[in-house]
DRENDREN-786031 format. One record per residue (C-alpha): residue number from 1; residue in three letters; chain; y, x, z. Coordinates in steps of 0.1 Angstrom, whole numbers. Each point is the difference from the previous one (the first is absolute). Example, Ala and Ser with C-alpha at 12.3 -4.5 7.8 and 13.67 -1.06 7.14 Angstrom:
# DRENDREN-786031
+-----+------+-------+-------+-------+-------+
:  nr : rest : kette :     y :     x :     z :
+-----+------+-------+-------+-------+-------+
:   1 :  Ala :     A :   -45 :   123 :    78 :
:   2 :  Ser :     A :    34 :    14 :    -7 :
+-----+------+-------+-------+-------+-------+
END
This chain:
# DRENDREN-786031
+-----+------+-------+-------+-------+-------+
:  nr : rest : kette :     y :     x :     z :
+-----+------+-------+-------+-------+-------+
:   1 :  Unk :     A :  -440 :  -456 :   554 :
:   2 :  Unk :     A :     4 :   -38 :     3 :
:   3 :  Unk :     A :   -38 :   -17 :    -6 :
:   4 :  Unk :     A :    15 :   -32 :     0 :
:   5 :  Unk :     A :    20 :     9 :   -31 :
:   6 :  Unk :     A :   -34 :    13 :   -25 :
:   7 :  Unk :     A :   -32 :    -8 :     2 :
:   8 :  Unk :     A :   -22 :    17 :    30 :
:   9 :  Unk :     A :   -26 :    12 :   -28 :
:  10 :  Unk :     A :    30 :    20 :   -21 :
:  11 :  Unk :     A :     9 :    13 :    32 :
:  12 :  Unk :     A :   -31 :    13 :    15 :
:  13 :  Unk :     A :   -11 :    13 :   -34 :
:  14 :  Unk :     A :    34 :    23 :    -2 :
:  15 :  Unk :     A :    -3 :    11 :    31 :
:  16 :  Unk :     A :   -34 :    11 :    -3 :
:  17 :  Unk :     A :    11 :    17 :   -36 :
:  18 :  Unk :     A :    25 :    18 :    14 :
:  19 :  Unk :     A :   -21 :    18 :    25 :
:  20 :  Unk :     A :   -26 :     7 :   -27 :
:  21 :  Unk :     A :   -28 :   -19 :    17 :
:  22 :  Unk :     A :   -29 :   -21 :   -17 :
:  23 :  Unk :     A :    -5 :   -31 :    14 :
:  24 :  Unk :     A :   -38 :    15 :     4 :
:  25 :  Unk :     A :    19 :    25 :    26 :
:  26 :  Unk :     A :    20 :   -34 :    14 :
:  27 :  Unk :     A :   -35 :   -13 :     3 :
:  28 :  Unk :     A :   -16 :    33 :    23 :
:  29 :  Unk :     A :    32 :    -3 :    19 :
:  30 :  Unk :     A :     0 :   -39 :     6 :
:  31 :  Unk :     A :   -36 :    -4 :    -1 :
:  32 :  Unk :     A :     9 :   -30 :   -20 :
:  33 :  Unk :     A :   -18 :    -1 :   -36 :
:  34 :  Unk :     A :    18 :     8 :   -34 :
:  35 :  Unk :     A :    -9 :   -34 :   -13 :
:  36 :  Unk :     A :    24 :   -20 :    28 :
:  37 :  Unk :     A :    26 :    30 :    -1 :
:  38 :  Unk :     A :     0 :   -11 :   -38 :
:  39 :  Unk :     A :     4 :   -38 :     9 :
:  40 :  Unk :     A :    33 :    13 :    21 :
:  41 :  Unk :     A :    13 :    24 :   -27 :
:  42 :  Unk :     A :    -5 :   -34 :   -23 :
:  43 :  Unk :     A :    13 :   -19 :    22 :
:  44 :  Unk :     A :   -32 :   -23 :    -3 :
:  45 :  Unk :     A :    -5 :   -14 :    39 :
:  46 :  Unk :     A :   -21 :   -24 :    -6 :
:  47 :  Unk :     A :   -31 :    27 :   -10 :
:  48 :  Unk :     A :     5 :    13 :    32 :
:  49 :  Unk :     A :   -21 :   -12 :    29 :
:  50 :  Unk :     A :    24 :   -21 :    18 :
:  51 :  Unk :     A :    37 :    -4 :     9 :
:  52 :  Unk :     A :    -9 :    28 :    32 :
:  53 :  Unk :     A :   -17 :    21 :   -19 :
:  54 :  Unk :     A :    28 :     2 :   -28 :
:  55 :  Unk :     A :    28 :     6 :    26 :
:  56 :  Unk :     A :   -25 :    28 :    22 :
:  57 :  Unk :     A :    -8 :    16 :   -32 :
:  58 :  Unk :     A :    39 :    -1 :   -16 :
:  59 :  Unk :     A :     9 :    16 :    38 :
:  60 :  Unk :     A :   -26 :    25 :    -2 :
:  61 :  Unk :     A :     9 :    10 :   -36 :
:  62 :  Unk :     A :    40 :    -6 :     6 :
:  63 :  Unk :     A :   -10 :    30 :    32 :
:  64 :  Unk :     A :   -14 :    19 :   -24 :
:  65 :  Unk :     A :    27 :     6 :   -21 :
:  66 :  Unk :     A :    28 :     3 :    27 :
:  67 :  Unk :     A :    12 :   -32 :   -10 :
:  68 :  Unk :     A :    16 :   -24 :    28 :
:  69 :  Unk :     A :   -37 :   -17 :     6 :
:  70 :  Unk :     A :    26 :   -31 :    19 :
:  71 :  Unk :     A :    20 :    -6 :   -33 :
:  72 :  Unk :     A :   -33 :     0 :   -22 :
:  73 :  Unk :     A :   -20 :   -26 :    24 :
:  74 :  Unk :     A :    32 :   -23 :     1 :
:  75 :  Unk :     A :    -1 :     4 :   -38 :
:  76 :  Unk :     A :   -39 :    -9 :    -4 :
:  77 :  Unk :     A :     9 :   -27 :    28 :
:  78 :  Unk :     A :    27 :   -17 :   -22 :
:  79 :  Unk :     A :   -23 :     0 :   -31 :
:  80 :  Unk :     A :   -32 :   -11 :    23 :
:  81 :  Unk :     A :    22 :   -30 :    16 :
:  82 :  Unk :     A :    26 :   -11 :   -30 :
:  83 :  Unk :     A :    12 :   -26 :    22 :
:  84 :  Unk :     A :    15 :    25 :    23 :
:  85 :  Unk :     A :    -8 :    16 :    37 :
:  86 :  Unk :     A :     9 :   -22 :    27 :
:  87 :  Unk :     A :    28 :     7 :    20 :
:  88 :  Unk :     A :   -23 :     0 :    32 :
:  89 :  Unk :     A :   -23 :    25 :   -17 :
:  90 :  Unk :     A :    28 :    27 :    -7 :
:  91 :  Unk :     A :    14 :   -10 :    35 :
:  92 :  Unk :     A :   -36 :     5 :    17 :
:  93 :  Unk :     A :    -4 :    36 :   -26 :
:  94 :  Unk :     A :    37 :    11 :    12 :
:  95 :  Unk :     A :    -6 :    -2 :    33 :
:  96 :  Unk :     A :   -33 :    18 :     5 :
:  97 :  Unk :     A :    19 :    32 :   -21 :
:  98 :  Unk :     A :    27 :    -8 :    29 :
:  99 :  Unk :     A :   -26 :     5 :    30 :
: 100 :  Unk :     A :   -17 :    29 :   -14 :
: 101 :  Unk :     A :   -36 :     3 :     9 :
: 102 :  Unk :     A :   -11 :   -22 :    30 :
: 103 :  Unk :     A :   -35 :    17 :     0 :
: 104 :  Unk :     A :    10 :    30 :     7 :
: 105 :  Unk :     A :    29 :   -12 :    26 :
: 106 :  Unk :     A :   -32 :   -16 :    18 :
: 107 :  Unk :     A :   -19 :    34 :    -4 :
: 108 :  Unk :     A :    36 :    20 :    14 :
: 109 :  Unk :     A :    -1 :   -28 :    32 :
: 110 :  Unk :     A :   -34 :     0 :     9 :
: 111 :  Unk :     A :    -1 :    38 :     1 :
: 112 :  Unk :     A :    30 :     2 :    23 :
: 113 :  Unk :     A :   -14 :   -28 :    19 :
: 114 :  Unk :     A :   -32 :    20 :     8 :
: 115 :  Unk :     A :    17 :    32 :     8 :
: 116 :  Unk :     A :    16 :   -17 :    27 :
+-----+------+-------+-------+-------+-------+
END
């Protein structure tokens, strides 16, 4: 399923139908209240919070329904920022996917270093 191609509210909404959920069981799960999960089904962003909070709770809610979380934050990204992303922002978010988790490559190292 494309996000890019419908709008991120349609497709959170359908996904959440399909698996017979109410968005008060999206809101247990996300800890994120009905009343902002109804902004995103809406597509309404600006009665969220802020630009963070609507592209943490889209993840959380896109998680939720087994729905690529990546595709739906790219998607609330696009609609945030109409001008478009940078090409140094999806360079910098590319590359941090590439290396994987540094944190826990500096955990891995220090451990082997004091085993030593």
């Amino acid at each position: 399923m494309d996000g890019r191609n419908g709008q991120v509210g349609s497709i959170l909404s359908e996904a959440r139908l399909r698996q017979g959920l109410t968005l008060a069981d999206i809101a247990s799960s996300t800890k994120v209240s009905t009343r902002y999960l109804e902004a995103l089904e809406h597509d309404a962003f600006s009665e969220l919070p802020s630009k963070i909070h609507a592209i943490g709770f889209a993840r959380a809610f896109a998680n939720c329904v087994c729905l690529d979380a990546d595709e739906i934050v790219d998607t609330v990204r696009a609609r945030l920022n109409p001008g478009g992303e940078s090409q140094g922002a999806s360079a910098l978010r590319h590359e941090r996917k590439r290396r994987g988790r540094p944190v826990a490559n500096m955990i891995g190292a220090a451990r082997s270093f004091l085993s030593l």
